[in-house]
N, C-alpha and C positions, 0 to 999 in steps of 0.2 A: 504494500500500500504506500501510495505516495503524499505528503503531507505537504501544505504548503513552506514554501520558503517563510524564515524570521526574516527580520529585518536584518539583524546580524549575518545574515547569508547572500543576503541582494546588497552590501555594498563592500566597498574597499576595507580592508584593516585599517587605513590610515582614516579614513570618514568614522566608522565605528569607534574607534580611539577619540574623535572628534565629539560625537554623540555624547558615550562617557563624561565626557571634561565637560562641554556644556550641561548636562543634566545635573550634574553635579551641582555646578555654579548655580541654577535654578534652587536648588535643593538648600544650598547654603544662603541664600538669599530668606529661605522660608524659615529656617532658624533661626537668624539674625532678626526675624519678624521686620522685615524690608520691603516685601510682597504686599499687594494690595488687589485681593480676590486672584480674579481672572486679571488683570490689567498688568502694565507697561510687559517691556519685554529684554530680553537678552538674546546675541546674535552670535553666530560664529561661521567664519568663511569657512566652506569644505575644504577640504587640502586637493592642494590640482587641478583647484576650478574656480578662479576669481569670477563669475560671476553668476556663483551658485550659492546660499549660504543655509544654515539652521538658525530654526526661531521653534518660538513654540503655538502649540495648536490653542488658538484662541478657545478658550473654555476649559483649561484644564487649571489649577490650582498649582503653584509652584513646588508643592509638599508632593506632589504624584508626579511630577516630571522622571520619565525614564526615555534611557539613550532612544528605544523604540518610537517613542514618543513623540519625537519630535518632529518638525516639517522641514523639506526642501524645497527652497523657493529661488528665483532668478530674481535680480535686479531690477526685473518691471515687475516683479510681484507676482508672476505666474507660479502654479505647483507646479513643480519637477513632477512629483508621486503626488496620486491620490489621496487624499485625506477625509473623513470623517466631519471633521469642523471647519472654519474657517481662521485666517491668519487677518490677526488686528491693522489694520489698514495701516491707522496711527505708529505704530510700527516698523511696517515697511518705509514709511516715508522718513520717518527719523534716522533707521540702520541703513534703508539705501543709500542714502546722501553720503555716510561716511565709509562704509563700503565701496564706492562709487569714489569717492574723493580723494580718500587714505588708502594707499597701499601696505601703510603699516597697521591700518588699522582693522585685523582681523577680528579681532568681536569687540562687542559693542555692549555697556551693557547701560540702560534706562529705568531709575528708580519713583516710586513716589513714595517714599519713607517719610513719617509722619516730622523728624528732626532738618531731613534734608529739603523740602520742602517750607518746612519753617524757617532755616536760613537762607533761601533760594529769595522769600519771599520779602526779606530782609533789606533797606535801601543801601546799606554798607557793606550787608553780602557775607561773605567769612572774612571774620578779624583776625589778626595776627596771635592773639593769647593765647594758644597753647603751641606743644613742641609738635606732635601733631599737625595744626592748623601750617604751621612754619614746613614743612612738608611737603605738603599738597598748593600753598599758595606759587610758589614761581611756576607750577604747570598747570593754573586754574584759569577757566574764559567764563566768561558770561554770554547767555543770551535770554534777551526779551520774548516776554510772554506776549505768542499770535493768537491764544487759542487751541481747540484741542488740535493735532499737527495733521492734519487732512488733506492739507492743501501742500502739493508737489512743486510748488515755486516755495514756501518753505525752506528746502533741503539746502537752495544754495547762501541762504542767510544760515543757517547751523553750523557748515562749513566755513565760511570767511568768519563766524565768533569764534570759533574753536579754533582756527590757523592751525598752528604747529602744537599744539596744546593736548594733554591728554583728559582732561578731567573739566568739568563743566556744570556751573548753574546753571540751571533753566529758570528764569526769574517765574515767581508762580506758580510753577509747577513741580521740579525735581533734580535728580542728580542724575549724570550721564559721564561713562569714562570709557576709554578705549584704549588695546594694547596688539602688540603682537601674538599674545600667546594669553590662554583663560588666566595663569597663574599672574600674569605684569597686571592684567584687568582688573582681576580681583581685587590685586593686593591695594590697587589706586583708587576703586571703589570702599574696600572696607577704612584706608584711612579718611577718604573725602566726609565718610558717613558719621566716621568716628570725633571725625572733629567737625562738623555739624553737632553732633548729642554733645560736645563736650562745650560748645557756646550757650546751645539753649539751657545747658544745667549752670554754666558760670551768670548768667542770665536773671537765674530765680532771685540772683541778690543786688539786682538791678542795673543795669546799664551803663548807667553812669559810673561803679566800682569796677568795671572793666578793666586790666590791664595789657594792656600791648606792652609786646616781648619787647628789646631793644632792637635797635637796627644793625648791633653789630652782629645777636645772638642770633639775626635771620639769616644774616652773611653766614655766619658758622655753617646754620642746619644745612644750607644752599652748597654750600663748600662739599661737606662732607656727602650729601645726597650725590653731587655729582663724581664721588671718589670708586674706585673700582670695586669694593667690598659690597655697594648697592646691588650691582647686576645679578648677583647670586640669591639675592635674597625671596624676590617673588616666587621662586621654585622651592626652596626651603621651606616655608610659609605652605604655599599649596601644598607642600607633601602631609605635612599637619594638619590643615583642615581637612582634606580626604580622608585622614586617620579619624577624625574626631566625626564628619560624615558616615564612615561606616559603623562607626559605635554608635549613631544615633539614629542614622534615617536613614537604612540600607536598601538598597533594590535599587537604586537611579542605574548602575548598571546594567537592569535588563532590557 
């Protein structure tokens, strides 16, 4: 008897290694409680195929994301494969653009995290008081809230705020970061987040007790961010949240 193909049988080892890593990164979003239902999304280009990439199937909960799971879609938003559901339009038009724009920009990931949001939403944006914040600010853009992102003349305004830039306010709305590889993505998403919750808790004791780091100690973080010990670290990093993903929310691999 013959039984239908998995998905793990219809594509590449190198795509199924891809599936993995992004189901994961879904997965670890829903732990950090980052996820918001069914909404925003996270991307990742197929290996071997710039204008092919994975997202998730519109209606599923980030906590059930598995590698199977996921969708293949091209650059105008067409399904490669079949699916069940539909893919979030809003979405597509946010990952196309930088997909489409960045060639280093292999996944993509888009939050509406109740912290990141809240400083999105902010007229100063993220401040320099923490070591954290000091981090993430010399690779941080801003752009202005259009709206929910529907609209495909959108994408080239996403791109000229981001430039060369990895990590991004959406005023209004949320947090967005982009890397080469899930592990660089992550790691610039979980600091962008971190130090968003780490203003809105310095916050509680009002605004005006704020303190901004010095400008020499920004120099420092900027120094040593750019020194060679940094490159290593997003893989370090990822090999332990995986570890701590399988002790807590197993299965994204199937």
């Amino acid at each position: 008897m013959q039984y239908p193909a998995t998905m793990r049988d219809r594509v590449s080892a190198e795509e199924w290694q891809a599936r993995v890593e992004l189901a994961a990164l879904y997965r670890l979003v829903a732990l950090y409680g980052w996820d918001d239902a069914i909404f925003t999304h996270l991307s990742l280009r197929v290996p071997g195929n710039d204008r092919h990439f994975l997202i998730n199937q519109y209606g599923l909960f980030f906590e059930e994301m598995t590698a199977s799971s996921l969708v293949k879609i091209d650059l105008d938003g067409n399904l490669v494969d079949p699916t069940p559901q539909p893919v979030n339009k809003a979405g597509f038009v946010i990952h196309s653009a930088l997909h489409i724009a960045r060639d280093d920009a292999h996944c993509v990931m888009h939050l509406h995290s109740v912290t990141g949001v809240a400083v999105a939403a902010q007229r100063n944006g993220l401040r320099p008081i923490s070591q954290t914040a000091l981090i993430v600010l010399p690779d941080l853009a801003y752009h202005d809230y259009e709206g929910i992102a529907l609209d495909l003349d959108e994408r080239q305004r996403i791109v000229a705020d981001l430039g060369s830039k990895n990590m991004m306010l959406l005023r209004n709305h949320g947090t967005l970061a982009v890397g080469p590889t899930v592990a660089a993505t992550w790691l610039r998403m979980y600091l962008l987040e971190r130090a968003c919750a780490q203003q809105v808790a310095a916050q509680s004791g009002g605004s005006d007790a704020l303190l901004d780091a010095p400008d020499a100690a920004r120099e420092e973080v900027a120094r040593v961010m750019r020194g060679p010990g940094a490159a290593s670290t997003p893989d370090l990093a990822w090999a332990g949240f995986l570890r701590k993903l399988d002790r807590v929310s197993p299965g994204y691999r199937d």
